[in-house]
ZADO-224882 format. One record per residue: residue in one letter; x, y, z of N, C-alpha, C in turn. Coordinates in pm, 1 decimal. Each point is the difference from the previous one (the first is absolute). Example, Ala and Ser with C-alpha at 12.3 -4.5 7.8 and 13.67 -1.06 7.14 Angstrom:
2
SITE aa      n.x      n.y      n.z     ca.x     ca.y     ca.z      c.x      c.y      c.z
SITE  a   1319.0   -569.0    780.0    -89.0    119.0      0.0     90.0    120.0      0.0
SITE  s    -35.0    105.0    -72.0     82.0    119.0      6.0    -77.0    109.0     73.0
END
This chain:
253
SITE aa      n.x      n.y      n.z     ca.x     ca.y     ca.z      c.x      c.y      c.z
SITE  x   1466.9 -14687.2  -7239.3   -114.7    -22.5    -85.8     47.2    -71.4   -125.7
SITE  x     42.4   -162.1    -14.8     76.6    -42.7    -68.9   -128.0    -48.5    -84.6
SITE  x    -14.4     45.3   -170.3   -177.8    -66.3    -42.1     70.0    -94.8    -99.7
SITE  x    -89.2   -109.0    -23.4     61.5    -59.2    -78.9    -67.4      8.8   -152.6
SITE  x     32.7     39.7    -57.5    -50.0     21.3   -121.4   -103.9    -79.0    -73.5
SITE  x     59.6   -127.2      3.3    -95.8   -111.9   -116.4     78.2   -107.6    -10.9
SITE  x    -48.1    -72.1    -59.6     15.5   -136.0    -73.1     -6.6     15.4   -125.0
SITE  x     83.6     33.6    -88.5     25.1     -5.1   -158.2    -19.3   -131.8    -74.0
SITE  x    -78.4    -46.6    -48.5     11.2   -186.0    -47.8     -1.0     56.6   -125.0
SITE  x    101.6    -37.6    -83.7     44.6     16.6   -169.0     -2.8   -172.1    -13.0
SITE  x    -69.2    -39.1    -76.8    -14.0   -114.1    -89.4    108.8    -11.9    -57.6
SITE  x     33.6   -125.5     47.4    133.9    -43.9   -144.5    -11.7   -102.9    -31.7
SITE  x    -62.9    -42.6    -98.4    -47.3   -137.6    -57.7    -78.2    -63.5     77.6
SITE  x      6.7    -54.8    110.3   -101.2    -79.0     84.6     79.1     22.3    147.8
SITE  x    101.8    112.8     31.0     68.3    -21.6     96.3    -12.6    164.9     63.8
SITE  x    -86.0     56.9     84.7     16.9    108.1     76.8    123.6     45.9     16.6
SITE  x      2.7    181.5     17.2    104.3     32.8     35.6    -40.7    103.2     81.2
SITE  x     29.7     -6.5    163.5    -42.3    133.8     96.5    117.8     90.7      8.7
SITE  x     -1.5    101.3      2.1     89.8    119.4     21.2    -90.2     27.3    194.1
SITE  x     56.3     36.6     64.0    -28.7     48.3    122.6     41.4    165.7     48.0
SITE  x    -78.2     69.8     13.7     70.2    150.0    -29.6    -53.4    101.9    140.6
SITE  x     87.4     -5.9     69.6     10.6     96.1    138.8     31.5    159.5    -23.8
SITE  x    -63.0     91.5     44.0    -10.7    145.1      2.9     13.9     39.2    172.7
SITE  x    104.0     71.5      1.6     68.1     83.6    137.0    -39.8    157.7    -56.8
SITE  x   -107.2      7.7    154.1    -11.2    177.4    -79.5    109.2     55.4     82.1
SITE  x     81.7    130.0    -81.0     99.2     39.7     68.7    -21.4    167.4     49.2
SITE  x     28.4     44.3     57.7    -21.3    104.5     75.7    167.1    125.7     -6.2
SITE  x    -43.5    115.1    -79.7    103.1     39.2    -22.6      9.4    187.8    -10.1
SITE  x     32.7     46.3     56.6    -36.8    148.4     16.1     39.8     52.4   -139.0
SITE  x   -104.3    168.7    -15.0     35.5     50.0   -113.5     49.7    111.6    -53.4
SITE  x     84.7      1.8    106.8     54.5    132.5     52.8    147.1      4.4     12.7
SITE  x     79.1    -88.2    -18.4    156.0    -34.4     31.8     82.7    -29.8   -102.4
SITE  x    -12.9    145.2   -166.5     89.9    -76.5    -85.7    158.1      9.8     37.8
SITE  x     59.3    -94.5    -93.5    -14.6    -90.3   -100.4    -26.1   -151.5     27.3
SITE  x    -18.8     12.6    151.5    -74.4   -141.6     51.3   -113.4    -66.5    -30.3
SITE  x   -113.5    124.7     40.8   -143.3    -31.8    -45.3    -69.1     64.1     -7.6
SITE  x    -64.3     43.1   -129.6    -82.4    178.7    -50.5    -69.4    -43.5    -68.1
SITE  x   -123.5     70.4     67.6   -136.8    -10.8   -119.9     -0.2     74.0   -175.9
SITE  x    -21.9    -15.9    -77.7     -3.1     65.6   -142.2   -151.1     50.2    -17.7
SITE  x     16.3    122.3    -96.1   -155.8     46.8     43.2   -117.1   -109.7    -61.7
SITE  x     23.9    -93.4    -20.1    -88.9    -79.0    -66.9    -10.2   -134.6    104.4
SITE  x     18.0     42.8    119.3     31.9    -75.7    150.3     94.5   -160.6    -30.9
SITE  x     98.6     47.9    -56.9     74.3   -135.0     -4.0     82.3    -17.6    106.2
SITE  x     44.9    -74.6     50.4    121.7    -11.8     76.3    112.3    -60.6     11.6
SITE  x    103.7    104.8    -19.3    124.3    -44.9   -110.2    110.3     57.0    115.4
SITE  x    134.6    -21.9    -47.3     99.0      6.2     76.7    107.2   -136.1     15.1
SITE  x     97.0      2.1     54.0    103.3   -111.0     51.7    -84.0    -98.8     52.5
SITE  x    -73.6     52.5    146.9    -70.1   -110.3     49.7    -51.1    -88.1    -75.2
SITE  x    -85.1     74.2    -36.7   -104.3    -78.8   -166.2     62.0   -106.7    -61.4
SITE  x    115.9     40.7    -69.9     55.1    -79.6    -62.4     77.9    -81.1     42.7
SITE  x     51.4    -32.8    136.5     -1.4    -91.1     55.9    -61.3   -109.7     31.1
SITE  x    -77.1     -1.2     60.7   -157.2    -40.4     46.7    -48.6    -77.8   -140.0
SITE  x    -51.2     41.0    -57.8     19.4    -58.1   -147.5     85.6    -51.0    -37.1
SITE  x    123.8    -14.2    -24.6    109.4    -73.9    -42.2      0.8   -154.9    106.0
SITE  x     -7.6     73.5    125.0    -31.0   -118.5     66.2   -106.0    -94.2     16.6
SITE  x    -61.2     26.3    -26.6   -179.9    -47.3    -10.3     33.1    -92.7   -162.5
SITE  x     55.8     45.5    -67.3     -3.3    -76.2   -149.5     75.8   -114.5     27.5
SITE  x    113.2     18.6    103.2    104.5   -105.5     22.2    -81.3   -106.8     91.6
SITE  x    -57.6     11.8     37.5    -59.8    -84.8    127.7   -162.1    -13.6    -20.6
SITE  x    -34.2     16.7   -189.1   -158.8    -27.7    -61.8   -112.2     39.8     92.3
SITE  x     56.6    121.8     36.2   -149.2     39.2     61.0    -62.8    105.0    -15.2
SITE  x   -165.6    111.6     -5.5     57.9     93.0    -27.7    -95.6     76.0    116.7
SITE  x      4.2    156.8    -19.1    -20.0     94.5     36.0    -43.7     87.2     15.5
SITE  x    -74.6     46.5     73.2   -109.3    135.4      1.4     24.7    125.5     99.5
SITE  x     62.4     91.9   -108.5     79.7    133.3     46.9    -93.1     50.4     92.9
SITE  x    -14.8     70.8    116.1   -118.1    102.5     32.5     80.7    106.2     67.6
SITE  x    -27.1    108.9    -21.0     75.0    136.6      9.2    -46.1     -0.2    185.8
SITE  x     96.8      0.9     84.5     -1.0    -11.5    169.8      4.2    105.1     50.4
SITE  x    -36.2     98.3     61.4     55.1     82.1     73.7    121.1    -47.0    109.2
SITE  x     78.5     84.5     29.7    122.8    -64.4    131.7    -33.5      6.4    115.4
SITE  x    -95.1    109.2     15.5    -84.0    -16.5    137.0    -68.5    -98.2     -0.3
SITE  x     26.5    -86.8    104.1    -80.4   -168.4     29.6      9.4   -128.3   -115.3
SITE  x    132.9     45.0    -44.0     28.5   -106.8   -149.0      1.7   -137.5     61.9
SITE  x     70.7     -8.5    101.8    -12.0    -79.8    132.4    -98.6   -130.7      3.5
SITE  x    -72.2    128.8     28.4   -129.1   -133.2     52.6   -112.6    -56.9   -102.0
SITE  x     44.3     62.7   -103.4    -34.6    -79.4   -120.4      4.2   -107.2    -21.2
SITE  x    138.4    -63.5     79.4     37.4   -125.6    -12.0    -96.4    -80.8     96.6
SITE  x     -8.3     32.1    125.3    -52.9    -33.2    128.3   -117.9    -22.8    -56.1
SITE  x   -100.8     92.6    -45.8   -139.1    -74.1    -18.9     -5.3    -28.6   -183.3
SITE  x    101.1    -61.2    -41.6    -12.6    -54.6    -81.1    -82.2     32.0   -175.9
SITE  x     40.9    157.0      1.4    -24.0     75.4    -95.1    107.9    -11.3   -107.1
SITE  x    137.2    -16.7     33.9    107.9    -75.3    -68.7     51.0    -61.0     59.2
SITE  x    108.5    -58.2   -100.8     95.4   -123.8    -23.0    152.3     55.8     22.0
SITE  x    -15.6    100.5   -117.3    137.8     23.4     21.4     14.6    151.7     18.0
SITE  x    105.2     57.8     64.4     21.9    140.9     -0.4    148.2     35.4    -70.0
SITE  x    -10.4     61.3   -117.0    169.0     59.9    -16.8    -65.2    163.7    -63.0
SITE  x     34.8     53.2     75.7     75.8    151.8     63.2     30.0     73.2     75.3
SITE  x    196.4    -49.7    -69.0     86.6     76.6     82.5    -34.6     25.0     92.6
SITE  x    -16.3   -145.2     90.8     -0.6     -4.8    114.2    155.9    -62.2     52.0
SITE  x     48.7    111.4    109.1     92.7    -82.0     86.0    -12.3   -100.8    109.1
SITE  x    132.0    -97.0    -18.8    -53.4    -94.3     74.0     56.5     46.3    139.3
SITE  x    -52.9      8.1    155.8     34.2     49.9     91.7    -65.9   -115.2    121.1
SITE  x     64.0     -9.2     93.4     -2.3    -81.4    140.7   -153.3      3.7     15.5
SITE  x    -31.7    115.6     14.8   -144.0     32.3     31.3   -103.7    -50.9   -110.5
SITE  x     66.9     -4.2   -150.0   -126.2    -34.0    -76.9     17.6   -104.0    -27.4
SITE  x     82.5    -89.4     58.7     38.1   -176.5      1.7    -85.5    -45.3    103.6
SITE  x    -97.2     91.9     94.6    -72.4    -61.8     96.2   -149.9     -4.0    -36.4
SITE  x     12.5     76.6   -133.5   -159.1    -14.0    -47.5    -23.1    -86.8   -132.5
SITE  x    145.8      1.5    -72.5    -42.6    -76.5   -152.8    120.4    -67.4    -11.7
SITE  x     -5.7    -61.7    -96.4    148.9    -84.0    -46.3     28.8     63.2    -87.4
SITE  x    117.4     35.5    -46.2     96.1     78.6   -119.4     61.8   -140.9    -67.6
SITE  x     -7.9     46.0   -164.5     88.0    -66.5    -67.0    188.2     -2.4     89.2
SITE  x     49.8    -97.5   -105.2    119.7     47.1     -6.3     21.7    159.8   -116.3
SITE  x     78.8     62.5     33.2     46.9    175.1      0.2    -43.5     24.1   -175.3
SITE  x    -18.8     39.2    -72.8    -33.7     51.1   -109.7     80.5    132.5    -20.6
SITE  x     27.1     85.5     54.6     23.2     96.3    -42.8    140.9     92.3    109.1
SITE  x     65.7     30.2    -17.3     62.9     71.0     95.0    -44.9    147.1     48.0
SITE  x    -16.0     63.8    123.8   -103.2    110.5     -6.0    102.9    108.1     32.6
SITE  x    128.2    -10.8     34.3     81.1     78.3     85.6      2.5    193.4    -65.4
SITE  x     28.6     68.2     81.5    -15.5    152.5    -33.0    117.3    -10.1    -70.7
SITE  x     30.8    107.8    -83.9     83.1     85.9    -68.6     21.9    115.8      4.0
SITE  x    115.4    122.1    -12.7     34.5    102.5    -20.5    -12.8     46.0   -156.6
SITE  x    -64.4     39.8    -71.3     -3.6     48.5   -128.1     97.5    137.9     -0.2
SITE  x     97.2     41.1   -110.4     78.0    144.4     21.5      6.3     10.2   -168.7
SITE  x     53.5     76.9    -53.5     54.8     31.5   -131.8    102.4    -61.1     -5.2
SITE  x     13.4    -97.5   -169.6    126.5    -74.7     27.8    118.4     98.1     20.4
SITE  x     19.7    131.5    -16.0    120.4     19.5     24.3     36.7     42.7    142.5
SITE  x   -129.9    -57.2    124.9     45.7     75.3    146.9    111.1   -160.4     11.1
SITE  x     85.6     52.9    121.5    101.7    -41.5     79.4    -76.1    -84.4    137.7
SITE  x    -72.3      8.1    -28.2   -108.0    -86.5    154.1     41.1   -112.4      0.5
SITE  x     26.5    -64.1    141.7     18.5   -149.8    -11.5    -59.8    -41.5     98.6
SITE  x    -23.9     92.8    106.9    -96.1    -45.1    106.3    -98.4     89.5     67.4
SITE  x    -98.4    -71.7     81.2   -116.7     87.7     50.0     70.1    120.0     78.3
SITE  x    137.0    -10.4     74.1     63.2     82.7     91.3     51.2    134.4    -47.9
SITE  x     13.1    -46.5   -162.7     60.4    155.2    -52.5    -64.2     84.1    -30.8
SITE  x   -118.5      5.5     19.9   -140.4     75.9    -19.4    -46.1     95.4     74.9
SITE  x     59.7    -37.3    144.6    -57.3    103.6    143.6    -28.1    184.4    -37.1
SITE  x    105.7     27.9   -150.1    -27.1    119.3     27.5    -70.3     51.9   -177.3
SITE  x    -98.1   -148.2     -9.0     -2.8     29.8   -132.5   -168.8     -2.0    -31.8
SITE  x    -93.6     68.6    -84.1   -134.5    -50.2     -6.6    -46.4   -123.9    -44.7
SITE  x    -16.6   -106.7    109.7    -51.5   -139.1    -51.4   -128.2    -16.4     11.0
SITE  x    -92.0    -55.4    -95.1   -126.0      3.5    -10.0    -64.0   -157.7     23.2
SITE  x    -79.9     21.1     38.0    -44.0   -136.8     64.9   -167.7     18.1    -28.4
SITE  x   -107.5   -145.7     -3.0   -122.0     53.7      2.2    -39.2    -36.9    139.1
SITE  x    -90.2    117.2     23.4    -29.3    -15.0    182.7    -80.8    -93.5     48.1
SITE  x     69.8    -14.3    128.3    -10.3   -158.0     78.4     15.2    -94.3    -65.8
SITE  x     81.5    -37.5   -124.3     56.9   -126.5    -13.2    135.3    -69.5     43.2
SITE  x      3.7   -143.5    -19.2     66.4     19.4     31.6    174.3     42.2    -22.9
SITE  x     22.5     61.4   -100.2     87.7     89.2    -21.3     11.7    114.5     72.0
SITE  x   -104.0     86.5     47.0     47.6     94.5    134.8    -43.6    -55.0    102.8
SITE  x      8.1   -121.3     88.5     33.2    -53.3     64.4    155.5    -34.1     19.1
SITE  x     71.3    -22.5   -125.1    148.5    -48.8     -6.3     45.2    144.6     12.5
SITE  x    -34.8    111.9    -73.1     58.5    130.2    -12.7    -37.8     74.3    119.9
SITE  x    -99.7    -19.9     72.0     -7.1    104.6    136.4    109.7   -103.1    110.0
SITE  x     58.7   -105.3     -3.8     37.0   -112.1     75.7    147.7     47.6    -12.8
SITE  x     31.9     11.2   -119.7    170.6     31.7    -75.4     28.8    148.6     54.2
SITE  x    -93.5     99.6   -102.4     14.4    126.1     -9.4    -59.3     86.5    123.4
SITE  x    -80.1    -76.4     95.0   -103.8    109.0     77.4   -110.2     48.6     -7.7
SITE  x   -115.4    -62.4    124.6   -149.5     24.8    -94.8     -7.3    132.7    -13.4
SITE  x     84.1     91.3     36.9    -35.3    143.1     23.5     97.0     33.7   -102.9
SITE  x     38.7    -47.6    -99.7    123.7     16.8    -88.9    -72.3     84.0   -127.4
SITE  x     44.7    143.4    -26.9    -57.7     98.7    -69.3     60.3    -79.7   -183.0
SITE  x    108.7    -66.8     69.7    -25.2   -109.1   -119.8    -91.0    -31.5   -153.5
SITE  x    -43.6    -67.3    113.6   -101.5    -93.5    -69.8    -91.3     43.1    -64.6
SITE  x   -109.7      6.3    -62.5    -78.4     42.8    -71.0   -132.0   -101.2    -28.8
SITE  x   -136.7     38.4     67.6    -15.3   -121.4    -67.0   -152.4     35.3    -81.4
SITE  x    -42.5   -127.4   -105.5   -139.7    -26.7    -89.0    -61.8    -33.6     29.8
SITE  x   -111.7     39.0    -99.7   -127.8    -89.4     39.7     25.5   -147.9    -85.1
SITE  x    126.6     26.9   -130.6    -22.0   -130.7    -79.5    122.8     25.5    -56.3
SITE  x     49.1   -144.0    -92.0    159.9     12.1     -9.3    -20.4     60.3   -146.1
SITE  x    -64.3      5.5    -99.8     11.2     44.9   -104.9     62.0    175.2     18.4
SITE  x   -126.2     39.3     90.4     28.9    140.6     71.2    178.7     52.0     22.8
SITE  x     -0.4    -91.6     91.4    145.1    -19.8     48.8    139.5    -16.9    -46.7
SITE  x    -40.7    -75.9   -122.9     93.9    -12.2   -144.0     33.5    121.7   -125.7
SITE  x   -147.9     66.6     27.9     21.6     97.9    -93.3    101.7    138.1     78.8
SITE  x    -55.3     10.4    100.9     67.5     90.1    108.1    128.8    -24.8     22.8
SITE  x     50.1   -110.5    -44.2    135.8    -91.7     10.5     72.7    100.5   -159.1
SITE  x    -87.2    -36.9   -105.7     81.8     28.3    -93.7    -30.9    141.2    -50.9
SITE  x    -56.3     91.1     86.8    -20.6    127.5    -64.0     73.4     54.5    109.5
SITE  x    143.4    -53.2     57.5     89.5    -32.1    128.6    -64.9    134.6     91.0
SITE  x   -125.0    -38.8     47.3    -76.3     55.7    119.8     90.7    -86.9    123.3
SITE  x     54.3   -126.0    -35.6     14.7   -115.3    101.1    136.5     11.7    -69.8
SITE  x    111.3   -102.7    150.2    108.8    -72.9   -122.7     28.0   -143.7     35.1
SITE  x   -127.3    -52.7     48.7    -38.7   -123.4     46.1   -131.6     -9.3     15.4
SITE  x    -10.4   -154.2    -23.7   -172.2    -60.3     62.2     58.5   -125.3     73.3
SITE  x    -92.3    -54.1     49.9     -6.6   -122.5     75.2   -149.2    -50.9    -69.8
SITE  x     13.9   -128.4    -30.8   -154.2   -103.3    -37.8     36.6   -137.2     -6.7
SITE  x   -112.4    -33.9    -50.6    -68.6   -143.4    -11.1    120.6      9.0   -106.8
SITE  x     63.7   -131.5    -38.2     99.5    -30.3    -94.0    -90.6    -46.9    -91.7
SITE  x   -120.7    -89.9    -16.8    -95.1    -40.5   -121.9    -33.2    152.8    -73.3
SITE  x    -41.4     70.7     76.0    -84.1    140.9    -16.5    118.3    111.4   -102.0
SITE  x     92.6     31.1     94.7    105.3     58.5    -26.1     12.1    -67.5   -181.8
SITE  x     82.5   -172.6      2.3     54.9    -46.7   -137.1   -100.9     54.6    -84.8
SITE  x   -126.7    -45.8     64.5    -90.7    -25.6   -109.6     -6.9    213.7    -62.1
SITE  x     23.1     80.9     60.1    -50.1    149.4    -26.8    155.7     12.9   -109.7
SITE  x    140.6    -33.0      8.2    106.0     -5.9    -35.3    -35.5    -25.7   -145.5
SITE  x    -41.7   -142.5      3.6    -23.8    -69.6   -113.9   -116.3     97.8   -106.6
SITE  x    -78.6     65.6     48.7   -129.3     39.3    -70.4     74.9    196.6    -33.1
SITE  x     82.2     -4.2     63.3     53.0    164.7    -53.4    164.1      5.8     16.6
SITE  x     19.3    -56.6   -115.4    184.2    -63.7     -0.8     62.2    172.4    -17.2
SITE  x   -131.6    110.2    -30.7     83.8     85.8    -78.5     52.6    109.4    184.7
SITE  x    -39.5    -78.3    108.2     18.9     46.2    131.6    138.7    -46.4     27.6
SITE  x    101.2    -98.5    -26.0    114.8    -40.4     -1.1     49.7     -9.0    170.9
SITE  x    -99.4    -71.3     32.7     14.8    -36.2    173.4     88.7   -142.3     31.0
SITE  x     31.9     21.0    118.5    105.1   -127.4     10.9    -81.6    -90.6    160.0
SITE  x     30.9   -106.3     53.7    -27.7    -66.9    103.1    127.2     13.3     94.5
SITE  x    -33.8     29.4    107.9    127.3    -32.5    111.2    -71.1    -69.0     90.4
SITE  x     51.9    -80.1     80.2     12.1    -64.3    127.3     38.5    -12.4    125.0
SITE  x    -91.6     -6.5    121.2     94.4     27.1     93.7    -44.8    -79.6     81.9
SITE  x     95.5    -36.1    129.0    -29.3   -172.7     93.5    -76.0     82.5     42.8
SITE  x    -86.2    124.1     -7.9    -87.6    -26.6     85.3   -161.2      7.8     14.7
SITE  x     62.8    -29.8   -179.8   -137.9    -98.8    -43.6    -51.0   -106.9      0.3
SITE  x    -11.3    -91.7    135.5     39.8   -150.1     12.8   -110.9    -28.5   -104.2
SITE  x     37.0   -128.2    -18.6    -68.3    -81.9   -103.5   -135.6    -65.3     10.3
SITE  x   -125.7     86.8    -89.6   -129.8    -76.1     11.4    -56.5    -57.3    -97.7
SITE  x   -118.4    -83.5     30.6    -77.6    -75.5   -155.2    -87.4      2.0    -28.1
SITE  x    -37.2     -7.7    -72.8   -208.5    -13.7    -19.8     12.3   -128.3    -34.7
SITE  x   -137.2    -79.3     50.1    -27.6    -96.0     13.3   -193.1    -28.2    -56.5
SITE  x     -3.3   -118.0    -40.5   -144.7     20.6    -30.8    -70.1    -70.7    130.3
SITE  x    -83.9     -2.7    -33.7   -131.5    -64.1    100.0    -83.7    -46.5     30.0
SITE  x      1.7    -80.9    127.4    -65.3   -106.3     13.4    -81.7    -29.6     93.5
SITE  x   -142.6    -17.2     37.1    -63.4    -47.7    154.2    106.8   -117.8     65.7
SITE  x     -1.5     70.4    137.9     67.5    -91.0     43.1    -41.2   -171.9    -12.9
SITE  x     69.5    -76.1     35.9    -22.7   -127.0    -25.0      4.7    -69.4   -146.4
SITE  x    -78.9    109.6   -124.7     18.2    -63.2   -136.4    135.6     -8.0    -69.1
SITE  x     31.9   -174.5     65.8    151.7     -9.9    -62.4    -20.8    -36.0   -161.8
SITE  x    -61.3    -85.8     -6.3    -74.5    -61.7   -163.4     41.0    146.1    -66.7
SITE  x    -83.6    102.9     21.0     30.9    104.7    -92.8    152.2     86.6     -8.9
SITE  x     -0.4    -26.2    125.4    143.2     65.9      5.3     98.2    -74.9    -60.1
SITE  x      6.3   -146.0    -38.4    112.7    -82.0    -10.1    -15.2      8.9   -179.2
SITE  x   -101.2     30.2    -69.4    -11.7     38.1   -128.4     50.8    139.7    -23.8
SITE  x    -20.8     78.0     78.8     16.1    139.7    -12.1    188.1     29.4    -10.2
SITE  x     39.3    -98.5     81.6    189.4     -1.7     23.4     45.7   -103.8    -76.4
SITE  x   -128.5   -119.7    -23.0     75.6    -46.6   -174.9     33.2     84.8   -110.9
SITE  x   -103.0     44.1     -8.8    -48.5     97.7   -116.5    106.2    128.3     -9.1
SITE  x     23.8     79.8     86.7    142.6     61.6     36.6    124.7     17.5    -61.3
SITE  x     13.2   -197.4     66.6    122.4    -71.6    -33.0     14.6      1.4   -132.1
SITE  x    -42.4    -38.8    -59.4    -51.6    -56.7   -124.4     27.2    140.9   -126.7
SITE  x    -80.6    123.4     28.2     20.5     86.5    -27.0    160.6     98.8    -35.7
SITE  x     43.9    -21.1    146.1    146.2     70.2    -13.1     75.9   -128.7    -23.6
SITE  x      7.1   -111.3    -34.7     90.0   -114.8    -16.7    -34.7     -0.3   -172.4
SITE  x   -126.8     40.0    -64.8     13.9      8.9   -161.5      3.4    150.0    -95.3
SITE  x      9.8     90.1     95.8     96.1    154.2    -58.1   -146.3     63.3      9.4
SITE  x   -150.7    -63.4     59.1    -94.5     71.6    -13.2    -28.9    104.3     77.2
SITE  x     25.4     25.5    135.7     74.8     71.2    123.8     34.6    123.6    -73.2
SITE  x    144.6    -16.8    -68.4    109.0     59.6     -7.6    -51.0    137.5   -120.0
SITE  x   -106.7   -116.3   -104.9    -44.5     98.6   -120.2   -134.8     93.8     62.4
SITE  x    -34.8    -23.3     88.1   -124.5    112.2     84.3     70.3     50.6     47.6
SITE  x    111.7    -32.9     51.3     79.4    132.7     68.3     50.4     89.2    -85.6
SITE  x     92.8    -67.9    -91.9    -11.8    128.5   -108.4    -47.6     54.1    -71.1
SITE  x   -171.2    -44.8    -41.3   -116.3     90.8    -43.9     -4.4    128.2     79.6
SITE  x      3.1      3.0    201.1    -19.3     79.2     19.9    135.0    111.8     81.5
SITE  x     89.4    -37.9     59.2    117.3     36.7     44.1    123.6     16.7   -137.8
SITE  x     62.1    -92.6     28.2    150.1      6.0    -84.1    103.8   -111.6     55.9
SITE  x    122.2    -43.0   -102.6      1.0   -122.0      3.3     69.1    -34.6     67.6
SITE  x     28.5     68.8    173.8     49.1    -15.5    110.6    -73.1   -131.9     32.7
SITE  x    -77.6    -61.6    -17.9    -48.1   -177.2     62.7     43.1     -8.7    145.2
SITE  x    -47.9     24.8     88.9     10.1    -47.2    102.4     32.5   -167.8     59.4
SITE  x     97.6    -64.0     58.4    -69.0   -113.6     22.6    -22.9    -17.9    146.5
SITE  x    -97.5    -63.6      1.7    -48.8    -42.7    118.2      4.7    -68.2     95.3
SITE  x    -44.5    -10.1    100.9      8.9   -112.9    150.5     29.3   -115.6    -96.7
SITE  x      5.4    -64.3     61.6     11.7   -180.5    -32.6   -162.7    -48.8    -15.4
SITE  x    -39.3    -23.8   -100.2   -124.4    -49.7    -44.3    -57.9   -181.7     76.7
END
């Protein structure tokens, strides 16, 4: 639903001047901080957000937030209710057969959260330890896979905040999460003194934004705009508004 705004004619002495101004409504859930969360005054704010925006300024165009549900965010695109989709969505085989994904934005891979002073270095040293996970993600997917779905282990939430606190009131002496989710909870309660570990067998995923299939035009602004972004430190300073100044870098743009 690409609208075109107007025709701006500013007079300049006897010589017109048109500005041309395109609006992409974007489609973005409001439920997934520090990605993308409604404020009670229905704003919608988060990483995504400020992406999306950063990119949209780089590539003069702009934007109309609308709070998405994730059920059927999808086909929003299909009948042409939006333009663009960014939230923290992964990009996967299966959802490359319905939309086009940017190039990678974000790295999505799980993490082990522990107290900086545990000895953990991998998912394996855990088997006889309480690791908390939120249920059916996919973090106990990796932990019933490692540890055993029947593994008295594990522990799991309805939500990672839950899961974090249970972490540091050492109910737990591990979690497994979302690494955005996880930094971003680190960052907002430093006085929790949590550390990140890693393990291969968290293979490596991305979020990607989104596109109806076929719209390359938009997409080829959307991975300028990107570029453009993490090539002038603008990337790098949204990341450390909301994470910390680990900067990720990314695929090859």
């Amino acid at each position: 639903m690409k609208k075109l705004l107007g025709i701006l004619c500013i007079a300049v002495g006897m010589a017109p001047y048109f500005v041309n101004a395109e609006t992409y409504v974007v489609g973005a859930g409001g439920t997934y901080r520090p990605f993308e969360y409604e404020t009670p005054s229905k704003e919608l704010k988060g990483f995504d957000i400020d992406i999306i925006k950063a990119i949209a300024k780089k590539e003069h165009f702009d934007i109309k937030l609308v709070n998405t549900p994730w059920e059927g965010i999808f086909a929003t695109l299909n009948s042409g209710d939006r333009d663009i989709l960014v939230s923290g969505i992964t990009i996967t085989d299966k959802r490359k057969r319905i939309v086009d994904f940017s190039n990678p934005y974000f790295p999505a891979e799980q993490a082990i959260v522990v107290p900086k002073s545990s000895k953990v270095h991998a998912l394996s040293e855990l088997k006889n330890e309480n690791v908390g996970v939120v249920n059916s993600s996919t973090a106990d997917v990796i932990a019933s896979k490692v540890l055993g779905i029947n593994s008295t282990a594990i522990k799991r939430f309805d939500n990672t905040p839950l899961m974090l606190q249970e972490l540091y009131e050492e109910g737990l002496s591990s979690a497994i999460g979302d690494v955005g989710v996880v930094k971003y909870y680190i960052k907002t309660h430093p006085e929790k003194d949590f550390k990140l570990v890693y393990d291969e067998h968290f293979k490596p995923q991305y979020f990607g934004i989104a596109v109806a299939k076929g719209n390359d035009k938009l997409l080829g602004k959307i991975n300028t705009g990107l570029k453009d972004i993490i090539a002038d430190g603008t990337y790098a300073k949204i990341y450390q508004t909301w994470f910390d100044t680990d900067v990720p870098t990314l695929p090859a743009q």
